[in-house]
C-alpha positions as CSV (number, residue, x, y, z in Angstrom):
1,X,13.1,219.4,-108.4
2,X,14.4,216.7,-106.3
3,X,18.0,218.3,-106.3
4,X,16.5,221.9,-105.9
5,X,17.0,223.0,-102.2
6,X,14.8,225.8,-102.4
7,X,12.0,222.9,-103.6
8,X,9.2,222.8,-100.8
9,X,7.5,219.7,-102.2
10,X,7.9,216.6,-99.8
11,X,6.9,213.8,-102.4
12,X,9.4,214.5,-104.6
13,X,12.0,214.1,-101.5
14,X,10.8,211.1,-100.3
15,X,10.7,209.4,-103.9
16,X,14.4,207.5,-105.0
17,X,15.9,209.0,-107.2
18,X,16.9,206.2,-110.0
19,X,16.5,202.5,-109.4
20,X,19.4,200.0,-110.3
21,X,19.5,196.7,-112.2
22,X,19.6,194.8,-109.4
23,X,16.8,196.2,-107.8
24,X,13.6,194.3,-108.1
25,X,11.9,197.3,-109.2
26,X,14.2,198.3,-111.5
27,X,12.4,198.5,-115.3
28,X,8.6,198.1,-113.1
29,X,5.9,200.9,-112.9
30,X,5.4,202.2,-108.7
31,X,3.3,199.7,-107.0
32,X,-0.7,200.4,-106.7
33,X,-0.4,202.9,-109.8
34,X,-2.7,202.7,-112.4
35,X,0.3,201.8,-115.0
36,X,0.5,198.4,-112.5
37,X,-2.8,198.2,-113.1
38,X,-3.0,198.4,-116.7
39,X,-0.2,196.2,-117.1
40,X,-1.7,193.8,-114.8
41,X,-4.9,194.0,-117.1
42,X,-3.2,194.0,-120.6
43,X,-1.2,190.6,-119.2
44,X,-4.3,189.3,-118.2
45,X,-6.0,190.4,-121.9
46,X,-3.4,188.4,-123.7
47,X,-3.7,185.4,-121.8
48,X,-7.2,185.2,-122.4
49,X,-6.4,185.6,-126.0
50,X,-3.7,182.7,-126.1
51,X,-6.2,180.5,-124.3
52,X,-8.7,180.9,-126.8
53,X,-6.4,180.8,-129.6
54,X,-5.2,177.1,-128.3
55,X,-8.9,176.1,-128.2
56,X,-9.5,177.1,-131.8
57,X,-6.2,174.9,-132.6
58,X,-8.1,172.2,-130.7
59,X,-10.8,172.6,-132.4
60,X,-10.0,173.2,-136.4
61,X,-6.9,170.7,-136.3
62,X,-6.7,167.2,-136.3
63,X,-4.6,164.7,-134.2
64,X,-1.6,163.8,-135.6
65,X,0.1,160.1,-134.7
66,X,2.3,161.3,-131.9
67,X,-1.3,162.6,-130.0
68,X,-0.8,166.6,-131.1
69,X,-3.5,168.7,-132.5
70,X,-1.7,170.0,-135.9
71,X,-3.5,172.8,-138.2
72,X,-2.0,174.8,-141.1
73,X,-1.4,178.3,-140.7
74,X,-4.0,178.9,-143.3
75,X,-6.7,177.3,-142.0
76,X,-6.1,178.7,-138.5
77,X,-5.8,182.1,-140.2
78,X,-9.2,182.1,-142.3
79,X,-10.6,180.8,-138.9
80,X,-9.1,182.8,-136.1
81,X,-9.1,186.5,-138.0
82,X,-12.5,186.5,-138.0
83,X,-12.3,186.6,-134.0
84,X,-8.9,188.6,-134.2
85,X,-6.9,190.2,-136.4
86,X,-3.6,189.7,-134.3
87,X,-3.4,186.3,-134.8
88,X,0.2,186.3,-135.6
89,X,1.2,188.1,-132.5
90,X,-0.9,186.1,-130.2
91,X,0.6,183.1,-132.4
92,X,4.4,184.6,-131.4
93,X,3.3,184.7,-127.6
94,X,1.9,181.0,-127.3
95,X,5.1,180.1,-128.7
96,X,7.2,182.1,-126.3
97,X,5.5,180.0,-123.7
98,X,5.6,176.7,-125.0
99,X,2.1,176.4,-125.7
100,X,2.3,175.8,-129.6
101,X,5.1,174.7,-132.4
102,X,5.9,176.1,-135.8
103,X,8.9,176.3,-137.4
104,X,10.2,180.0,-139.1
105,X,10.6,183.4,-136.9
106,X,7.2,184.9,-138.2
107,X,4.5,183.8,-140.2
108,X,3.2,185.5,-143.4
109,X,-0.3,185.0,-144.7
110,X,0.0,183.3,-148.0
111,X,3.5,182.8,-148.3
112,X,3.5,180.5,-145.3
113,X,0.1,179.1,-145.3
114,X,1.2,175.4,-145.1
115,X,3.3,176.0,-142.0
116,X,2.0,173.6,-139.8
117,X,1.5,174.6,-135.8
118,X,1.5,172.1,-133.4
119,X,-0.2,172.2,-130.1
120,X,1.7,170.9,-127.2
């Protein structure tokens, strides 16, 4: 519609087109849309969730000699799933911000159950 000349609708006209890779909205949903907003909230959701994940960590490990909390993957599974079964995920996440240590891509329950996750 935007490319129609006979098109009478002013919002599509007054709308960009495409955005570019440089653009600092390039890849981001219009500002003050309810997308924004349920990004905003989702971002805010997980957060929440990685907080509380760290504070079961705190709580269920044990302090280690260089001053780190430390738990098995195990343990923190039996414990955490009961709050959330994404425990993995959130696991993935807390690493991606430096929040926790573990070594391996993914974790599998079972097969990597003696993993041990370190809280920094």
């Amino acid at each position: 519609q935007r490319k129609n000349p006979f098109s009478s609708d002013d919002r599509l006209a007054s709308k960009p087109a495409h955005t570019h890779r440089g653009d600092p909205t390039y890849g981001r949903p219009p500002e003050g849309s309810r997308t924004e907003q349920r990004g905003k909230d989702a971002h805010s959701h997980v957060g929440k969730e990685v907080e509380e994940l760290c504070l079961i960590i705190r709580s269920t490990g044990e302090v280690g000699e260089d001053g780190h909390v430390s738990v098995t993957f195990g343990q923190l599974f039996e414990t955490y799933v009961t709050i959330s079964n994404k425990v993995v995920g959130i696991l993935l996440r807390a690493r991606k911000h430096g929040l926790v240590h573990f070594e391996g891509e993914m974790l599998w329950q079972g097969k990597d159950d003696d993993v041990v996750i370190t809280l920094l």
